[in-house]
DOROVEX-202738 format. One line per field, with one value per residue (C-alpha): x negated, y, z negated; residue in three letters. Coordinates in nm, 3 decimals. Layout:
<sites>
east = c(X;...);
north = c(Y;...);
up = c(Z;...);
type = c(Ala;...);
</sites>
This chain:
<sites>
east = c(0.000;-0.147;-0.111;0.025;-0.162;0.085;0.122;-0.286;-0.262;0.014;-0.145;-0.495;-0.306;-0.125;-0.488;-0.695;-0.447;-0.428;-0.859;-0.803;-0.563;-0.787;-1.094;-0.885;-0.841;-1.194;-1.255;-0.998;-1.079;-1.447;-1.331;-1.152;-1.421;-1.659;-1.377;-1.335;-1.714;-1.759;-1.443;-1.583;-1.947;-1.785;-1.611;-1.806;-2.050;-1.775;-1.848;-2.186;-2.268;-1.961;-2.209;-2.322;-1.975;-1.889;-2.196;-2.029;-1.671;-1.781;-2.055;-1.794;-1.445;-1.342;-1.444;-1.226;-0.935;-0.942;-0.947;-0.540;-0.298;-0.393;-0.707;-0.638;-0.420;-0.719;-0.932;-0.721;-0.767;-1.134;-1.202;-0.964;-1.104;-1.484;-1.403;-1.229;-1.593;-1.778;-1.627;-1.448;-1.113;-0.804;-0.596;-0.338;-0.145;-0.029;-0.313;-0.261;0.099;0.157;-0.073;0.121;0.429;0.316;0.146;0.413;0.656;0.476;0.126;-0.080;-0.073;-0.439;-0.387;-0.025;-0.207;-0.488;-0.285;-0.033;-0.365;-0.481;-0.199;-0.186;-0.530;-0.470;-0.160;-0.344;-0.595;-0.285;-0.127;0.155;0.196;0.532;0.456;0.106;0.283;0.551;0.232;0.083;0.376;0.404;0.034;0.092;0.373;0.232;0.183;-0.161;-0.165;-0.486;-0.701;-0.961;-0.989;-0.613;-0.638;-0.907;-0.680;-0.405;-0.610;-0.749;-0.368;-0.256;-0.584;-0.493;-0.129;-0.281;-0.471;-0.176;0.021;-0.249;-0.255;0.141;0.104;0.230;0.006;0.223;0.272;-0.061;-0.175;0.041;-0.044;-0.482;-0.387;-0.240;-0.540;-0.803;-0.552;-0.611;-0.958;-1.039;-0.862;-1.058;-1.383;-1.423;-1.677;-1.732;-1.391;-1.273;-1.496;-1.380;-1.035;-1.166;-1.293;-0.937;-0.736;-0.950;-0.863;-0.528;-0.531;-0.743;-0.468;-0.183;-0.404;-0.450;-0.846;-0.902;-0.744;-0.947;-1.283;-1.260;-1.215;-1.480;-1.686;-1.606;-1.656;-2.009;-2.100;-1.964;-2.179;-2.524;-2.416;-2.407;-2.744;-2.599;-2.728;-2.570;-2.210;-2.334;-2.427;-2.147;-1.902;-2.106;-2.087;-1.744;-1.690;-1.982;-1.719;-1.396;-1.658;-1.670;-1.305;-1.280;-1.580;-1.789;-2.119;-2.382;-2.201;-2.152;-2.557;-2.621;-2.396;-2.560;-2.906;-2.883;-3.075;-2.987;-2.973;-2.679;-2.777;-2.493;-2.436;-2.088;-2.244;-2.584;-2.335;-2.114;-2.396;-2.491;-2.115;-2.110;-2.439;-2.286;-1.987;-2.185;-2.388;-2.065;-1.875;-2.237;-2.299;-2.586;-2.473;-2.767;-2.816;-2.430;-2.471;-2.763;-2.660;-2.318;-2.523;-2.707;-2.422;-2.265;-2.599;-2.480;-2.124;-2.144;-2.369;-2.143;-1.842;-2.112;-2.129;-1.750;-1.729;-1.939;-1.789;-1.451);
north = c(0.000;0.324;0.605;0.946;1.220;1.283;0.946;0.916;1.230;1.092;0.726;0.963;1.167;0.872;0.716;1.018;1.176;0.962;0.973;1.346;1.366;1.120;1.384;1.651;1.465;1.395;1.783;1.891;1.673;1.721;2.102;2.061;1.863;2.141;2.393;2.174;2.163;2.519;2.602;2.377;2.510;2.857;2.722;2.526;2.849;3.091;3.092;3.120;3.276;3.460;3.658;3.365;3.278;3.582;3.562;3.227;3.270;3.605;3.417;3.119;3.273;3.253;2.937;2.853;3.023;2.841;2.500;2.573;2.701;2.507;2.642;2.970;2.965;2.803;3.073;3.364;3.206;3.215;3.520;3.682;3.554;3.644;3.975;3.995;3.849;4.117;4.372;4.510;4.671;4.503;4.736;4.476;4.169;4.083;3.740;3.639;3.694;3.464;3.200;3.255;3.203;2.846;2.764;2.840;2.586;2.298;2.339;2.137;2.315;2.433;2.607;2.788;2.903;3.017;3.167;3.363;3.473;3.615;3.805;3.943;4.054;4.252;4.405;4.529;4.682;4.840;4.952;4.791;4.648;4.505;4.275;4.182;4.106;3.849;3.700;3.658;3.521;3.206;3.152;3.094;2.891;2.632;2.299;2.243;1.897;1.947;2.024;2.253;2.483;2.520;2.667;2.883;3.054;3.059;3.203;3.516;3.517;3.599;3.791;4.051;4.043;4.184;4.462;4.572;4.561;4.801;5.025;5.111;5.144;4.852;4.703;4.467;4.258;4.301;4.145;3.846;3.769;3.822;3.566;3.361;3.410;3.275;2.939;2.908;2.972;2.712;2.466;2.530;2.505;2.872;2.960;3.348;3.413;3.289;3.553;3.850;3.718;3.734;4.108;4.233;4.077;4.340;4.600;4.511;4.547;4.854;5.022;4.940;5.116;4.776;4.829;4.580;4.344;4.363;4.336;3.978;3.933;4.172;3.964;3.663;3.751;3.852;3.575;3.342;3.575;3.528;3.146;3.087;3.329;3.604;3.919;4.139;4.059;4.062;4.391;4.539;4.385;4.524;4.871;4.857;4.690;5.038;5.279;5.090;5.146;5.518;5.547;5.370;5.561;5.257;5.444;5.186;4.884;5.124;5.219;4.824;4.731;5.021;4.927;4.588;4.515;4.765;4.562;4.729;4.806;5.006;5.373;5.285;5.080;5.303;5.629;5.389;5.362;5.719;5.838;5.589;5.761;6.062;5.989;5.831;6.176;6.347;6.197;6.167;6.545;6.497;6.765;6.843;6.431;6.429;6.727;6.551;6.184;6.307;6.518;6.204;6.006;6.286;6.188;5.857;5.906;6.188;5.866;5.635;5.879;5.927;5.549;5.514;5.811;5.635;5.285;5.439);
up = c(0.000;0.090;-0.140;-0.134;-0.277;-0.529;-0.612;-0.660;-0.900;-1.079;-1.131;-1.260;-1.519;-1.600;-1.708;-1.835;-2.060;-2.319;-2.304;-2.281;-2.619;-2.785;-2.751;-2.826;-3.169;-3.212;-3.169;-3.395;-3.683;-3.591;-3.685;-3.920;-4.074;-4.069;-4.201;-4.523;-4.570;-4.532;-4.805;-5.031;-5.024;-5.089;-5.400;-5.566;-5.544;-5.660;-6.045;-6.038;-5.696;-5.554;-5.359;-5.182;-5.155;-4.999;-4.723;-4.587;-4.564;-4.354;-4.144;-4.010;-4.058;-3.684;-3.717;-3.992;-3.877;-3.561;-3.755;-3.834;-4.049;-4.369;-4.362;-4.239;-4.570;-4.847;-4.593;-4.785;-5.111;-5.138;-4.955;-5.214;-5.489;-5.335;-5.289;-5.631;-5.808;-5.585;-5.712;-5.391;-5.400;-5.237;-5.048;-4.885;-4.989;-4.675;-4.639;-4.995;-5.034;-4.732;-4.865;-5.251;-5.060;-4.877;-5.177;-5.407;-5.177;-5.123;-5.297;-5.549;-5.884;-5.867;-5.530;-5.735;-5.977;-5.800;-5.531;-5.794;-5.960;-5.698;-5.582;-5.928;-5.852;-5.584;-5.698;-6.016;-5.761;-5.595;-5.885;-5.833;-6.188;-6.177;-5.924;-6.051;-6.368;-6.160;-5.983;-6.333;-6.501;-6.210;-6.281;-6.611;-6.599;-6.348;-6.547;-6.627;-6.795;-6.937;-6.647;-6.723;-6.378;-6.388;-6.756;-6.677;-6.410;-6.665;-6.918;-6.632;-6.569;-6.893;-6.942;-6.645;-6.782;-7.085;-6.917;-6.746;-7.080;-7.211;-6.949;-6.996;-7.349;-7.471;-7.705;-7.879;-7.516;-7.436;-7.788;-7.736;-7.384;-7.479;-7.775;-7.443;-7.245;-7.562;-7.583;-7.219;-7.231;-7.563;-7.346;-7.004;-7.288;-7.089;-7.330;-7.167;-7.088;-7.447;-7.564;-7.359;-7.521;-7.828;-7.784;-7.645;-7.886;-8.134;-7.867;-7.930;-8.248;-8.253;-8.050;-8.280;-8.526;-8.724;-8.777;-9.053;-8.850;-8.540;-8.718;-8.738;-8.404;-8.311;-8.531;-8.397;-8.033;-8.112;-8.326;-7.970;-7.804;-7.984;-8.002;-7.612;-7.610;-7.363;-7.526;-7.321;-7.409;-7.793;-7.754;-7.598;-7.847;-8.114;-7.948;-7.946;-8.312;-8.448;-8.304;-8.490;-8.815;-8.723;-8.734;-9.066;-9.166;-9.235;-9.144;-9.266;-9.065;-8.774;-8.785;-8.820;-8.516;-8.298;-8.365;-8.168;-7.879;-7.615;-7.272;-7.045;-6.679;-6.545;-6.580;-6.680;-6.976;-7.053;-7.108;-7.298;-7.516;-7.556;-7.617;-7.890;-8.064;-7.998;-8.212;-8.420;-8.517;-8.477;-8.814;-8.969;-8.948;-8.700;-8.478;-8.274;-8.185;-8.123;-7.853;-7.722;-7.678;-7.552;-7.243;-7.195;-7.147;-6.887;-6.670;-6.632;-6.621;-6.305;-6.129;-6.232;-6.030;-5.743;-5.692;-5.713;-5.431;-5.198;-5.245;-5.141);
type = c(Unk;Unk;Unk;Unk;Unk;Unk;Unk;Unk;Unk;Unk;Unk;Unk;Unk;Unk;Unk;Unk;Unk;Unk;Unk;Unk;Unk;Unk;Unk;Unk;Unk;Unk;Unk;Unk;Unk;Unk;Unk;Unk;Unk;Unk;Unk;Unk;Unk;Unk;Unk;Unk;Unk;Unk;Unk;Unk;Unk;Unk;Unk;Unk;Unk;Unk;Unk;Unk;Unk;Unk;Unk;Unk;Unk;Unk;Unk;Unk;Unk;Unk;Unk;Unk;Unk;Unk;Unk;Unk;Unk;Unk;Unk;Unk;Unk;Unk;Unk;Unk;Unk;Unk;Unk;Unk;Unk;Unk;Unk;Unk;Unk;Unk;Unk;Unk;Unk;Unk;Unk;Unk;Unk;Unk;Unk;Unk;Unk;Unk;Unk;Unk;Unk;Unk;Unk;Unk;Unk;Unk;Unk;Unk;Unk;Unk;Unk;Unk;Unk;Unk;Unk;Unk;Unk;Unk;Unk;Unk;Unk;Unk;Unk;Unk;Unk;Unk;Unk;Unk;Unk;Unk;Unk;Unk;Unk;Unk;Unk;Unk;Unk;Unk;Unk;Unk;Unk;Unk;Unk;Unk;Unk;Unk;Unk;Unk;Unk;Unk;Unk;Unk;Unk;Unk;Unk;Unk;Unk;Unk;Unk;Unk;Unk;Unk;Unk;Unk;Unk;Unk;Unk;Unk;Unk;Unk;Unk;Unk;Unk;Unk;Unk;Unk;Unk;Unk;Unk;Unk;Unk;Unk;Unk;Unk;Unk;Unk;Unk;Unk;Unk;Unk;Unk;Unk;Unk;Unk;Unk;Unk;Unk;Unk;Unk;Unk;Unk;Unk;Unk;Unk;Unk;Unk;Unk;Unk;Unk;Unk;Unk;Unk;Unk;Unk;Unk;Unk;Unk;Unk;Unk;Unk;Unk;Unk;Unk;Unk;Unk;Unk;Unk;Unk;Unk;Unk;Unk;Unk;Unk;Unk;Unk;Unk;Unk;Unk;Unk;Unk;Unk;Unk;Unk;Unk;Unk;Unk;Unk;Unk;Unk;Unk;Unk;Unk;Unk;Unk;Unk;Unk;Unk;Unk;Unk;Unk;Unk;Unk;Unk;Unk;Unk;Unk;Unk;Unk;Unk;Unk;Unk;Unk;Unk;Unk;Unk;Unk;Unk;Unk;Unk;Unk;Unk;Unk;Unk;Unk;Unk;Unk;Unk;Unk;Unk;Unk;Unk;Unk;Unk;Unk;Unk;Unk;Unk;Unk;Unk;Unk;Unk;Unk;Unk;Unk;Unk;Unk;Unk;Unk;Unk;Unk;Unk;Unk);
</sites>
């Protein structure tokens, strides 16, 4: 039988096109191979090295993004949270809050409770605090059944719920959701972030003028602090305890917690530090070291604005 032309292209397609879907396969998964690898690498360097973290989701994030949609959407998780350990400002929602909303349907609970975290995140750096608090709120509630990542995004949650409970004025919420964040964080064994929870249930406290109360907690944040060996977070909690002693007019404990080790490397901390002196002086009748330590601390607060300028 002789064949037509269109006949002799049908009987070709006929045999190459399952050989052609079968490398098309081989590609994808071959890509989406390579996607997964590169996701992971970031994560598993996000505690310690979100810098690093940062670097390669920028480098290959075509080439994630090409790999599909469930990628494209753990893609938006880790960049958020990359950018959110680097320090740089979110100004929209609209990756995150698509990969909250997927996540928040059909999701593991790590990837809710990292995605509602996140999109807390970014709505704090918004200022939209009435969402950030929803976002919060979901993270917390996810079930954690005792697994340690998931309760150290719970305890951040309830952290960052706190902040924003502070920054309206409302101390009493923001107390009970910092005493949230420190369960969270015993139960993650987040020995750092426990200790920051530590510090702002003081600054709780503190604000609802309960001074004797917040000592303690002061206390116990720094004695976490010299336990683990970071001496930079023991002195900055002991900064902050010297200037509740100042207010109660405990000068001798306030002198004691000042003269730690001085290790802070960031304008925003080193005129910390001198404003602290300065009050200091101030209530001790040291006026001269008062005026002096306070114009030191201006240095490093108008470089501190200069940075934030040029980072806008």
């Amino acid at each position: 039988m002789t064949l037509t032309p269109l006949t002799t292209i049908t009987s070709l397609t006929t045999r190459i096109l399952p050989f052609l879907l079968l490398c098309a396969t081989f590609f994808s998964c071959r890509d989406g191979g390579r996607a997964k690898g590169i996701l992971r690498t970031a994560d598993s360097l996000m505690e310690e090295h979100p810098d690093s973290a940062l670097a390669i989701l920028k480098r290959d994030s075509l080439e994630i993004c090409r790999s599909g949609k469930d990628f494209r959407l753990w893609y938006a998780l880790s960049r958020t949270e990359a950018d959110d350990k680097c320090y740089i400002l979110h100004v929209s929602d609209s990756a995150i809050r698509i990969a909250a909303g997927c996540y928040d349907s059909y999701g593991s609970a790590l990837q809710r409770v990292r995605a509602d975290y996140l999109l807390g995140r970014v709505y704090c750096d918004m200022h939209l605090y009435g969402h950030a608090l929803t976002s919060f709120n979901k993270a917390i509630a996810v079930d954690a059944e005792n697994d340690s990542v998931i309760n150290r995004y719970k305890a951040r949650a309830a952290t960052w719920a706190g902040y924003v409970y502070e920054v309206e004025g409302l101390h009493k919420d923001a107390l009970r959701y910092n005493k949230l964040a420190y369960g969270y964080a015993k139960k993650a064994g987040a020995q750092v972030t426990g200790l920051y929870s530590l510090r702002d249930i003081g600054r709780s406290y503190s604000y609802l003028k309960q001074n004797n109360t917040a000592i303690p907690y002061y206390r116990q944040a720094a004695k976490k602090a010299k336990a683990i060996g970071d001496a930079n977070l023991y002195n900055m909690v002991m900064e902050e305890l010297a200037g509740i002693y100042i207010e109660e007019g405990r000068f001798d404990e306030a002198y004691a917690a000042l003269n730690t080790p001085f290790l802070a490397m960031t304008d925003k901390d080193i005129s910390s530090h001198y404003y602290v002196w300065a009050y200091y002086f101030e209530h001790t009748g040291q006026l001269d070291s008062a005026v002096a330590y306070n114009k030191r601390g201006m240095i490093y607060s108008n470089n501190t604005e200069k940075k934030m300028r040029v980072r806008i």
